[in-house]
C-alpha positions as a printed Julia matrix, in Angstrom:
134×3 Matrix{Float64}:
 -56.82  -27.29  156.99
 -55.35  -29.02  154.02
 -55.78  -32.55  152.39
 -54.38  -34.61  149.72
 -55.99  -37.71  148.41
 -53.97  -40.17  146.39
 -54.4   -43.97  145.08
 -52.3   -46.23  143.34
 -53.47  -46.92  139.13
 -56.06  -48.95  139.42
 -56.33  -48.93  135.59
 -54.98  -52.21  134.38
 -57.38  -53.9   137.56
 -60.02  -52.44  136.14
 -59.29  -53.8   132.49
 -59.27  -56.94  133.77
 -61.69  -57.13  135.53
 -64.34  -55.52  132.92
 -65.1   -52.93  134.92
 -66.99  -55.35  137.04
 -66.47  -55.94  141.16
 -67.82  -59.01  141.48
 -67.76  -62.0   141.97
 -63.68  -61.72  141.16
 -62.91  -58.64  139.33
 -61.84  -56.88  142.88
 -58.92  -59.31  142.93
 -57.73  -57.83  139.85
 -57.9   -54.21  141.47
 -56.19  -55.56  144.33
 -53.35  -57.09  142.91
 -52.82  -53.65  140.49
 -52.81  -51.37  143.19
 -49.84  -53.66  144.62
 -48.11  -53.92  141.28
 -48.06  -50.19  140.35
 -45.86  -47.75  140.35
 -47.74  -44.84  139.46
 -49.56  -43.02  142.14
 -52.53  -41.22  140.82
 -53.53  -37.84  142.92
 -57.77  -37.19  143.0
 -57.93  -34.18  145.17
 -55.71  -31.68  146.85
 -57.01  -28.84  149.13
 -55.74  -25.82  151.33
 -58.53  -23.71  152.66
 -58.67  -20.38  151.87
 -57.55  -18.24  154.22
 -54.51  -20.26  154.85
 -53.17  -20.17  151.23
 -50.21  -18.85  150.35
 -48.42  -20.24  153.75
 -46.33  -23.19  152.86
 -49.25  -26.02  153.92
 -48.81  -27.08  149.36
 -45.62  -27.58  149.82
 -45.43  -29.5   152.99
 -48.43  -31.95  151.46
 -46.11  -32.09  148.66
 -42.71  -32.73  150.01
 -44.71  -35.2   152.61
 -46.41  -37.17  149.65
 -43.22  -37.61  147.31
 -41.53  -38.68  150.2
 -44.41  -41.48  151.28
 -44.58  -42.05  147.49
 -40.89  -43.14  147.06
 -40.68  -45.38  150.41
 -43.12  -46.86  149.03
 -41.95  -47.79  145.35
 -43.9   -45.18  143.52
 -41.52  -43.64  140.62
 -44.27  -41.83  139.02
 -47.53  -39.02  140.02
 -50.45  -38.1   137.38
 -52.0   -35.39  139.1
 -56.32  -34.78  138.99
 -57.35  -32.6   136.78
 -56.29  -28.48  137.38
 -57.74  -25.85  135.96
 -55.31  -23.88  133.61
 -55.81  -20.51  134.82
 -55.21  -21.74  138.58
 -51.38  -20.34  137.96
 -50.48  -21.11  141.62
 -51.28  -24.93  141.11
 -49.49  -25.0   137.79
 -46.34  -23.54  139.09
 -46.62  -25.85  141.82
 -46.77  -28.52  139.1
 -43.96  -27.36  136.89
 -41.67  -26.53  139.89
 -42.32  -30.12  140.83
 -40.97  -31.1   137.51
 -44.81  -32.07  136.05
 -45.43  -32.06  132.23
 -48.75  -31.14  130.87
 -50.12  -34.69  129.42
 -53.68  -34.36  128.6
 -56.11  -31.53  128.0
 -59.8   -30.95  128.29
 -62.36  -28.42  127.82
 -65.81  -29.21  129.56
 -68.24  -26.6   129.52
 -65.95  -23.58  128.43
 -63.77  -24.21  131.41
 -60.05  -25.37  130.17
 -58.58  -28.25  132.13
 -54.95  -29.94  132.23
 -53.66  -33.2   133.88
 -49.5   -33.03  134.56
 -47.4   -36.25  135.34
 -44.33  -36.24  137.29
 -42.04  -39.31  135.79
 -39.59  -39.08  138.5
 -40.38  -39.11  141.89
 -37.41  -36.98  143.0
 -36.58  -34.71  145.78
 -39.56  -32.17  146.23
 -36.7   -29.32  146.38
 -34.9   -30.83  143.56
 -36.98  -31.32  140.47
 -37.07  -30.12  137.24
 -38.6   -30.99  134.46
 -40.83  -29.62  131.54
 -43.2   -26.37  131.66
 -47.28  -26.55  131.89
 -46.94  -23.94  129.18
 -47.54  -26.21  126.01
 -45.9   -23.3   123.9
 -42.63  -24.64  125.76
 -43.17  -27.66  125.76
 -42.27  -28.35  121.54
């Protein structure tokens, strides 16, 4: 099994509303989620043992597709872990540049954005190595 789990920026909703649902602020979600063109990515998943078989890419290539029929022109990703190398390949194949960095708990974390939503097979862009990145 594999799953990917993406929303539209709810960010400038939430601003508006205060952070508060009620009795109107959910309007304000509402009508962000319409207006944006960024498509924010919480979680993506490939069980173990079927890794390493093609099911990334296929989410992939099936999400930028959905993404760009449906206006989308840019992804943030959730956060990755920087020593998952297979996810930050993915990442920088898709054309993704390392935009933010943590570091909660010892454990070193990156989020990537993709500003064009181009052809899966297509992209480039900049590398999740910040060294290349000057």
């Amino acid at each position: 099994m594999a799953c990917v789990i993406a929303s539209p920026d709810t960010s400038e909703g939430l601003q508006h509303a205060n952070g508060k649902l009620f009795p109107f602020g959910f309007l304000h979600i509402l009508r962000a989620m319409r207006r944006s063109k960024q498509l924010d990515l919480f979680l993506g998943a490939v069980r173990p043992d079927l890794q390493g078989r093609g099911l990334t890419a296929a989410l992939g290539v099936s999400l930028f597709d959905a993404a760009r029929q449906r206006g989308f022109t840019h992804l943030d990703s959730h956060l990755v872990m920087e020593r998952n190398t297979r996810m930050c390949a993915e990442l920088e194949r898709l054309g993704a540049v390392v935009w933010k960095r943590y570091c909660t708990s010892g454990i070193r974390w990156i989020t990537a954005a993709v500003t064009q939503l181009r052809s899966a097979t297509r992209s480039r862009g900049g590398s999740l190595d910040p060294s290349q990145n000057r």
